[in-house]
VMD Tcl script that builds the backbone (N, CA, C; Angstrom):
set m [mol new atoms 222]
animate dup $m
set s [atomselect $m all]
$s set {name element resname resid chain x y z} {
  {N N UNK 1 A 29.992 -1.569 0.444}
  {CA C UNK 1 A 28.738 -1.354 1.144}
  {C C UNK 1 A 27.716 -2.393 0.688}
  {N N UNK 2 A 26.979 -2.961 1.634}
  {CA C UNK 2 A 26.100 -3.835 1.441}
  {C C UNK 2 A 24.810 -2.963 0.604}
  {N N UNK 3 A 24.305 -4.246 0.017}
  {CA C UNK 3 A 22.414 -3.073 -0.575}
  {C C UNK 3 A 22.091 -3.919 0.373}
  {N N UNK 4 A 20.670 -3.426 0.286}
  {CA C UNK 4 A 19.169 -4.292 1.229}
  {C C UNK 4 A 18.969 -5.088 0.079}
  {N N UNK 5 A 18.430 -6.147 0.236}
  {CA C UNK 5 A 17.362 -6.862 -0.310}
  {C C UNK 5 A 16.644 -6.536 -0.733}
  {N N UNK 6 A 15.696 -5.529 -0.689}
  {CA C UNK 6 A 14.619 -5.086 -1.156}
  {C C UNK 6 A 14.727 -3.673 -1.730}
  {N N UNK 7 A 15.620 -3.297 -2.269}
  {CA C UNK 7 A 16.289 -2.237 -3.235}
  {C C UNK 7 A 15.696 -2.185 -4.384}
  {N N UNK 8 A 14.364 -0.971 -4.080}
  {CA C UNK 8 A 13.454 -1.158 -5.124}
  {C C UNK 8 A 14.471 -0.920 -6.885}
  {N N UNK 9 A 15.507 -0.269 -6.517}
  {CA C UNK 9 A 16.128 0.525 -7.726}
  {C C UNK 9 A 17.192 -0.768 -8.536}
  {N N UNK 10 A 16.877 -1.775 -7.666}
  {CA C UNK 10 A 17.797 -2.516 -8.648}
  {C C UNK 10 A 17.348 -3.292 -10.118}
  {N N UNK 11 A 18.212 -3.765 -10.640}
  {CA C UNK 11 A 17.818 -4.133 -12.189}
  {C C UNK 11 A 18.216 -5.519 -12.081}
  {N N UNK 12 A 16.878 -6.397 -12.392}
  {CA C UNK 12 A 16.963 -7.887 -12.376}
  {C C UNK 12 A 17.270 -7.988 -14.157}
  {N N UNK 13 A 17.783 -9.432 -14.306}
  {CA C UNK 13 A 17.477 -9.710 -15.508}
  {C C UNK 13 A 16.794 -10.530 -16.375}
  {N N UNK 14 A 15.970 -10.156 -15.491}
  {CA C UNK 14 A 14.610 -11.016 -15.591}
  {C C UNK 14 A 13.258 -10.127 -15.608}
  {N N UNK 15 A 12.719 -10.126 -16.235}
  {CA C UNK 15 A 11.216 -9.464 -15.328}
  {C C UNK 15 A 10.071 -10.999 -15.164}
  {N N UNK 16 A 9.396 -10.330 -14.644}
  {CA C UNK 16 A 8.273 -11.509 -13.732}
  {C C UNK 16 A 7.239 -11.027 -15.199}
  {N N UNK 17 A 6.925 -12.419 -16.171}
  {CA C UNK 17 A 5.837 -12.295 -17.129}
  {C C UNK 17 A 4.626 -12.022 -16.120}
  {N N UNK 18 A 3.230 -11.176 -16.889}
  {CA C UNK 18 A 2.152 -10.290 -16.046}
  {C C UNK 18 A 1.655 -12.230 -15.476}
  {N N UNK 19 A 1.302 -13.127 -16.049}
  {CA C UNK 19 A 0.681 -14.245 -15.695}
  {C C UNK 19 A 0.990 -14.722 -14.375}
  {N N UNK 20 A 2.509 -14.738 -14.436}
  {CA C UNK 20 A 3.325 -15.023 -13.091}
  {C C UNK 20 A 3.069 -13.921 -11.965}
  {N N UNK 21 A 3.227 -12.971 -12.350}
  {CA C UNK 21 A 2.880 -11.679 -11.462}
  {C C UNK 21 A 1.848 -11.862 -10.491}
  {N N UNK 22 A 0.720 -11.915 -11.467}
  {CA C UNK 22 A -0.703 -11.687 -10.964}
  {C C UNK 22 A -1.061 -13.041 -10.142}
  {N N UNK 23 A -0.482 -14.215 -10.152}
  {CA C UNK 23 A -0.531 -15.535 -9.759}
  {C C UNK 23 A 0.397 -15.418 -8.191}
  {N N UNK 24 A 1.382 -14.895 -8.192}
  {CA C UNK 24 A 1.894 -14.195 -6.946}
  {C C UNK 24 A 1.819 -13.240 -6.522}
  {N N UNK 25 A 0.530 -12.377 -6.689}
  {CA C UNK 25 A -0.113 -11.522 -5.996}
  {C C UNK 25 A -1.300 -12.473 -5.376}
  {N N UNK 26 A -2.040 -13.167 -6.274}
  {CA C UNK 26 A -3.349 -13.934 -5.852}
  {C C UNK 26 A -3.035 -14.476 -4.674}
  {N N UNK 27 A -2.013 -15.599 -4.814}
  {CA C UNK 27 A -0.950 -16.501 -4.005}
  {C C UNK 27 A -1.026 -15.762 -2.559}
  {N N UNK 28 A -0.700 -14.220 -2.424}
  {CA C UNK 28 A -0.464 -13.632 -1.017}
  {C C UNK 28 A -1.558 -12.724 -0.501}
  {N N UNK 29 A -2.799 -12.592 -1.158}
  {CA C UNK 29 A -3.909 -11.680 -0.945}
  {C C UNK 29 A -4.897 -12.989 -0.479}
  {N N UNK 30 A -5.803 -12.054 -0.098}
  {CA C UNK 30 A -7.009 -12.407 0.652}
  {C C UNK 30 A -8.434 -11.427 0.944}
  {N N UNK 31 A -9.658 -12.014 0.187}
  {CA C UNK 31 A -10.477 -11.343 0.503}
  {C C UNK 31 A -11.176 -10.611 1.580}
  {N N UNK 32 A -11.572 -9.287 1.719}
  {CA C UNK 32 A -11.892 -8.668 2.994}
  {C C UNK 32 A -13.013 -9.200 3.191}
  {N N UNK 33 A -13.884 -9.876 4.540}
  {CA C UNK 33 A -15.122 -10.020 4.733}
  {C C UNK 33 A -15.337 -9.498 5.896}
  {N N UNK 34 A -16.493 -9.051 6.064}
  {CA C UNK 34 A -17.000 -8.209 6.744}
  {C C UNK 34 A -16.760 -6.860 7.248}
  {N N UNK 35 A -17.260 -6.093 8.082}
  {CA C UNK 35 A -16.667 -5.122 8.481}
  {C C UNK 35 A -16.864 -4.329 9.650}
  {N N UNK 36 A -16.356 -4.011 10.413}
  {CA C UNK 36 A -16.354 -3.326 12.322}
  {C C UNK 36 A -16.062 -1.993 11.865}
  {N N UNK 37 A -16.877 -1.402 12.691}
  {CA C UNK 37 A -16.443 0.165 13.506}
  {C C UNK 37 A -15.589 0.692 14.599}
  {N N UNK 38 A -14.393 1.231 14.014}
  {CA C UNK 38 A -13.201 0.801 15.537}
  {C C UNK 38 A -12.882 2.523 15.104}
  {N N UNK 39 A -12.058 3.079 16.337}
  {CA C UNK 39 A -11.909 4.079 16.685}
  {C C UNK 39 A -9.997 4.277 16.462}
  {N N UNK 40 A -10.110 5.516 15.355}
  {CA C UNK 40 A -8.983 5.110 14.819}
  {C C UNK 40 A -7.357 4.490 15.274}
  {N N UNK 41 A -7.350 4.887 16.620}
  {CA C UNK 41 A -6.339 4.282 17.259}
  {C C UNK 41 A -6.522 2.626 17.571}
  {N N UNK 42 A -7.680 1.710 16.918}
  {CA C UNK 42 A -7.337 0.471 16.981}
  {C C UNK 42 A -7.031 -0.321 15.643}
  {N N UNK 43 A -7.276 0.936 14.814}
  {CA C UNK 43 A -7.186 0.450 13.375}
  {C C UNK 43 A -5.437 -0.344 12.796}
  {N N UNK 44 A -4.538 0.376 13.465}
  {CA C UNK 44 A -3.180 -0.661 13.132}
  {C C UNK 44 A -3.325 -1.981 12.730}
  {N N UNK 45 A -2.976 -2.005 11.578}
  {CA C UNK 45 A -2.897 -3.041 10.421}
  {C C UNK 45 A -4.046 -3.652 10.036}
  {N N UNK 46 A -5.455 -2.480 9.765}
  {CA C UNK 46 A -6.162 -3.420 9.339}
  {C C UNK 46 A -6.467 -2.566 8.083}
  {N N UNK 47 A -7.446 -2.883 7.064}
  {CA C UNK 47 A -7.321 -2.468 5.823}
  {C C UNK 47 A -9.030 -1.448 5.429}
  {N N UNK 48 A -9.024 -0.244 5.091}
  {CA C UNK 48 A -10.086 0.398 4.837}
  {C C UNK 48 A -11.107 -0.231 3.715}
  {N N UNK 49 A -12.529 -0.312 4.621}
  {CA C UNK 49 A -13.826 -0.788 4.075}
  {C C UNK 49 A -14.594 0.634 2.656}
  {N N UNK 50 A -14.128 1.787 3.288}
  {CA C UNK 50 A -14.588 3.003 2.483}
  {C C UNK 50 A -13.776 3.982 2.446}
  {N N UNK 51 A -13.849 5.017 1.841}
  {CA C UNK 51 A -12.915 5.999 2.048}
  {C C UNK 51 A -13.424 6.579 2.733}
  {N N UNK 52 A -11.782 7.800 3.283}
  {CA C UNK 52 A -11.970 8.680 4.630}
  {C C UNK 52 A -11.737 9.668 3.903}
  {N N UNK 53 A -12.612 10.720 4.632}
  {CA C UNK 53 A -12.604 12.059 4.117}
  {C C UNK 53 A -12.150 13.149 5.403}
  {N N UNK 54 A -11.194 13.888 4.966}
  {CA C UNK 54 A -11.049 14.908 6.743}
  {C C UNK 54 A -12.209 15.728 6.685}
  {N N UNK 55 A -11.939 16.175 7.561}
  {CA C UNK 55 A -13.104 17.276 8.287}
  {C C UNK 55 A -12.687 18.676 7.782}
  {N N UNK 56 A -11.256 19.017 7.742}
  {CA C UNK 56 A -10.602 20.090 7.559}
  {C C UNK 56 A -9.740 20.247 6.278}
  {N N UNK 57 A -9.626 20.995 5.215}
  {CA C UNK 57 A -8.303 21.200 4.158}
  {C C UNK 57 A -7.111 21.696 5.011}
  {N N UNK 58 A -6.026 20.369 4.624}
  {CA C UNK 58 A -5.190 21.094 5.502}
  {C C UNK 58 A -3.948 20.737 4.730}
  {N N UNK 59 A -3.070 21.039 4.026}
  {CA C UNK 59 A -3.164 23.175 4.012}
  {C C UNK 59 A -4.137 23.329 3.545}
  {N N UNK 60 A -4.676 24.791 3.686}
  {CA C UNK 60 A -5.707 25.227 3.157}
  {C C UNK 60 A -5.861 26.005 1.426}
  {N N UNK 61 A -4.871 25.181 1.360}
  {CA C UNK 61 A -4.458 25.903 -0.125}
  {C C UNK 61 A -4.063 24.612 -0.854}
  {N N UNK 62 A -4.569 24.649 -2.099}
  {CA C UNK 62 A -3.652 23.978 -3.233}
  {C C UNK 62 A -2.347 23.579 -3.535}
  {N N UNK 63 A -1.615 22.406 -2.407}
  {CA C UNK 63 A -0.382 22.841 -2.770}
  {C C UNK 63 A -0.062 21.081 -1.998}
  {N N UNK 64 A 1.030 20.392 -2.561}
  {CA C UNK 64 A 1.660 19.238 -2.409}
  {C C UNK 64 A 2.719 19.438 -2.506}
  {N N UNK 65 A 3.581 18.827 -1.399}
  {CA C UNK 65 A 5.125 18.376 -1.369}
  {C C UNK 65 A 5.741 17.560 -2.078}
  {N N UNK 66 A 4.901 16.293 -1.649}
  {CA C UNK 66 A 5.231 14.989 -2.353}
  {C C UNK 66 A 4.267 14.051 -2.134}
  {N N UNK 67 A 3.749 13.354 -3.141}
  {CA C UNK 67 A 2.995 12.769 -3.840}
  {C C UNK 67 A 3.039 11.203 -4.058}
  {N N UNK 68 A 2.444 10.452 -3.827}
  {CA C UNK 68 A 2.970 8.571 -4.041}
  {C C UNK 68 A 2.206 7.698 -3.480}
  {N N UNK 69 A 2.690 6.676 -3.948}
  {CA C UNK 69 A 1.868 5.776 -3.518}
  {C C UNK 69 A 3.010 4.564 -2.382}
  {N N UNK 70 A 2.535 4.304 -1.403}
  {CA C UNK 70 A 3.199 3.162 -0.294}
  {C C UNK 70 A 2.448 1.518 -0.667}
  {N N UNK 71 A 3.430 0.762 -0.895}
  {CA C UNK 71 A 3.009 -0.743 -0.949}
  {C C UNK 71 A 4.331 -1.242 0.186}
  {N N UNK 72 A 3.431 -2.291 0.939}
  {CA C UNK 72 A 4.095 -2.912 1.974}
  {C C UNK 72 A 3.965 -4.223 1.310}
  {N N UNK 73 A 4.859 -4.982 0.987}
  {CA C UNK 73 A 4.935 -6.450 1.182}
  {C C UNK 73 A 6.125 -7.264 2.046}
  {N N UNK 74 A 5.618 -7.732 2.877}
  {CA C UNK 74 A 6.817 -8.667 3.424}
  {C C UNK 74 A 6.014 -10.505 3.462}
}
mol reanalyze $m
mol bondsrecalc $m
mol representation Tube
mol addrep $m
């Protein structure tokens, strides 16, 4: 069976020193300037100016499934 490429679980034997890291993060980021008021269905792929807060607790109870954080890089 083939892996993906991007198989977060695999073990390099290498790690990336933090200097190098942070130098190929810089390398692919870009500062946000400015900022529009768009209606959330035009928002696809653009990146939040403030945080969003709902209107509603929903569930209305104390309680999580699952928990994490999503990073996209391609």
């Amino acid at each position: 069976m083939l892996m993906p490429l991007n198989d977060c679980f695999a073990v390099s034997d290498r790690l990336m020193p933090l200097a190098e890291a942070l130098e190929f993060i810089a390398d692919r980021v870009s500062p946000v300037v400015g900022t529009e008021d768009l209606p959330v269905l035009a928002c696809r792929g653009r990146v939040l100016a403030a945080d969003v807060a709902a209107r509603a607790t929903l569930p209305p109870l104390p309680c999580s499934a699952m928990d994490g954080f999503a990073v996209r890089h391609t």
